[in-house]
Structure formats: structure tokens, C-alpha cells
C-alpha positions as a LaTeX table, in Angstrom:
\begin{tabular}{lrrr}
\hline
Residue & $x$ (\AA) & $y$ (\AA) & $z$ (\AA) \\
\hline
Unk1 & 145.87 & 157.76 & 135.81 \\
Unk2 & 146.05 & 154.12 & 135.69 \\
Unk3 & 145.99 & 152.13 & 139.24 \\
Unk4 & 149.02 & 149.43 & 139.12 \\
Unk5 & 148.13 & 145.68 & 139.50 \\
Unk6 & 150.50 & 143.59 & 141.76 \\
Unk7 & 150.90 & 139.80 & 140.49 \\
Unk8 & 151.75 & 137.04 & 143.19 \\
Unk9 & 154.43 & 134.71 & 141.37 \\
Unk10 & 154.39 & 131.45 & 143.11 \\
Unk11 & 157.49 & 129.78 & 142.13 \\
Unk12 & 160.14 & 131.44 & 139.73 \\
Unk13 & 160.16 & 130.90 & 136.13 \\
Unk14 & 162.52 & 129.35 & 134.11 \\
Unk15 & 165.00 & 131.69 & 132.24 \\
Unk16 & 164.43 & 132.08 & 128.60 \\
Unk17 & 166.30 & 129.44 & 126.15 \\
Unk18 & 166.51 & 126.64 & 129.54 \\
Unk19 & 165.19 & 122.98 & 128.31 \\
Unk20 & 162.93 & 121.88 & 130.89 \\
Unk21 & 163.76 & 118.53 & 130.48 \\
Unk22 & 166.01 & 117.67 & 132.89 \\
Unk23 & 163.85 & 119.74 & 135.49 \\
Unk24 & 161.73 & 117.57 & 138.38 \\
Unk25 & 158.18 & 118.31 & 137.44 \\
Unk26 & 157.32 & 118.37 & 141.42 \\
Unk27 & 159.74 & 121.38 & 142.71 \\
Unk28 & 161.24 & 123.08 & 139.85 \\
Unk29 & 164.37 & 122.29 & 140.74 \\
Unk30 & 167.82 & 120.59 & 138.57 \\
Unk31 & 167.50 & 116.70 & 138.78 \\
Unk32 & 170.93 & 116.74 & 139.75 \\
Unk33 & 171.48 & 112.87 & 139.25 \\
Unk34 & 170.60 & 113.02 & 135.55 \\
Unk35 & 172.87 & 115.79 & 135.32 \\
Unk36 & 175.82 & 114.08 & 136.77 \\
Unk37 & 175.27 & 111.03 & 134.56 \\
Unk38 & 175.04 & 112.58 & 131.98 \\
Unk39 & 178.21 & 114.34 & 132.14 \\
Unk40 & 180.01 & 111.15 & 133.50 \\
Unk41 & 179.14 & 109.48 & 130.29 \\
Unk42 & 180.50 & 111.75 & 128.43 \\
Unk43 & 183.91 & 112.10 & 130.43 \\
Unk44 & 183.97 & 108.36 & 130.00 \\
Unk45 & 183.88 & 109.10 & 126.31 \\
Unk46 & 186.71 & 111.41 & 126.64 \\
Unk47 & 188.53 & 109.40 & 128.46 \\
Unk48 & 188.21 & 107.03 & 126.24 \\
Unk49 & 189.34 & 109.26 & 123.03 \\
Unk50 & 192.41 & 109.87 & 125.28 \\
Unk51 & 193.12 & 106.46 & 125.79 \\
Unk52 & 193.16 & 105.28 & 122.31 \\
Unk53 & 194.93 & 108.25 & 121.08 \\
Unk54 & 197.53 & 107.61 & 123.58 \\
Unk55 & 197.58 & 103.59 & 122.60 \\
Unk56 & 197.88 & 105.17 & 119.25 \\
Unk57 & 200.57 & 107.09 & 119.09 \\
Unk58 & 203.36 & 103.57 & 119.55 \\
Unk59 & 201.17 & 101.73 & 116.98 \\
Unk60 & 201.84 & 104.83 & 114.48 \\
Unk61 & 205.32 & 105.38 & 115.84 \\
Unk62 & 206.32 & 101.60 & 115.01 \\
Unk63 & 205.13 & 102.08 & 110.84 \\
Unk64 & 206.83 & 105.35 & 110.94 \\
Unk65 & 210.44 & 104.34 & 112.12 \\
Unk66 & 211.74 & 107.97 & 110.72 \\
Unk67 & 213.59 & 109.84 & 113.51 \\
Unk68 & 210.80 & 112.62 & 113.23 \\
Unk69 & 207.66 & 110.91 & 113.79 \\
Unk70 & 207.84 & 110.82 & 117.66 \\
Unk71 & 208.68 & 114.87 & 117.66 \\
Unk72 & 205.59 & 114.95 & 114.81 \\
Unk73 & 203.47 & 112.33 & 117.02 \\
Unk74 & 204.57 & 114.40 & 120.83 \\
Unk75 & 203.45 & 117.53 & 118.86 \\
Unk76 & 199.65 & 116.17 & 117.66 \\
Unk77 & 199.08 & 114.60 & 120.94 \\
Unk78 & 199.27 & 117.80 & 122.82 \\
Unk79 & 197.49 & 119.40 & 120.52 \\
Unk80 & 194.81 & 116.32 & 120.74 \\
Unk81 & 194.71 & 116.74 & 124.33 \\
Unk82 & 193.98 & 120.34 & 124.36 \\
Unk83 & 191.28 & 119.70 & 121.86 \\
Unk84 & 189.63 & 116.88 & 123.65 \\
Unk85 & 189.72 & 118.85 & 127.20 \\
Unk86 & 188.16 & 121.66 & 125.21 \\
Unk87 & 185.10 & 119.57 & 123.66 \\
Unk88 & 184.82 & 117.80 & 127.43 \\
Unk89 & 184.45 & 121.37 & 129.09 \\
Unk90 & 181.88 & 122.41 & 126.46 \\
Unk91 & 179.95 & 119.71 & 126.40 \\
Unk92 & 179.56 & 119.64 & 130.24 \\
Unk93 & 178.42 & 122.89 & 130.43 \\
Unk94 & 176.08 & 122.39 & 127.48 \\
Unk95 & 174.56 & 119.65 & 129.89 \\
Unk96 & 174.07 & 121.96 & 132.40 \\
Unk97 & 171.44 & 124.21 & 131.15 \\
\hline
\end{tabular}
């Protein structure tokens, strides 16, 4: 028979694929303020994506005068939307690992 061995952990480790380098070296803990930067530059990015594809869509509208283009147009901004939000959400949670 083998006698177990206890191990003292003194702080807990950091789960397996986690980059360390947004960690504060002196408690182990998030640096939440990079974190929230971080993130807030990329909404900003979003936002602006948003904001030029909704500029975008009365420039195109104006060289397309066909009846169609602002169904066409309504149609590809939604669908721009729902891929931008999609990106933002990802790429926000990427930041927080």
C-alpha cells in the first residue's frame, strides 16, 4: 500500500487554453479595465461599420434609381446588421478569456 500525499495549492490555477495576458501579475485576478477597453474599441468599430453601412445605403440608393433597389438595399441591411451584431458578440467574448 502506498500512503497518499496531500498538496497545499496556494492560489488556483489558470484553466487550460486561458492567455495570461490580460491577468494582474500581483493577485491572479482579470484586469478588468483592459478588458473593458478592449471591448469598447471594438464596439466603437462596430458601430462604426453600422454607421457607414447605414450612410451607405442613400448613396447606393441614389445610382440605383430602379424601384427595387430600396426593397434589395432594406433586405442587405438587415442581413448586415445581423452579421455585424454577430461578429461584435464573438469578438467580445473572445476578449474575455
Amino acid at each position: 500500500m502506498t500512503a497518499e500525499r496531500r498538496v497545499t495549492v496556494s492560489r488556483r490555477p489558470v484553466a487550460l487554453g486561458r492567455s495570461r495576458d490580460w491577468f494582474d501579475p500581483d493577485d491572479g485576478g482579470p484586469d478588468v479595465p483592459a478588458i473593458v477597453g478592449r471591448q469598447l474599441r471594438q464596439a466603437l468599430l462596430t458601430v462604426g461599420a453600422v454607421a457607414a453601412l447605414l450612410a451607405g445605403v442613400p448613396v447606393i440608393a441614389v445610382w440605383v434609381p430602379a424601384p427595387w433597389a430600396w426593397f434589395a438595399l432594406s433586405l442587405a441591411v438587415q442581413g448586415g446588421w445581423v452579421v455585424l451584431a454577430v461578429l461584435q458578440l464573438r469578438r467580445a467574448e473572445r476578449l474575455e478569456r
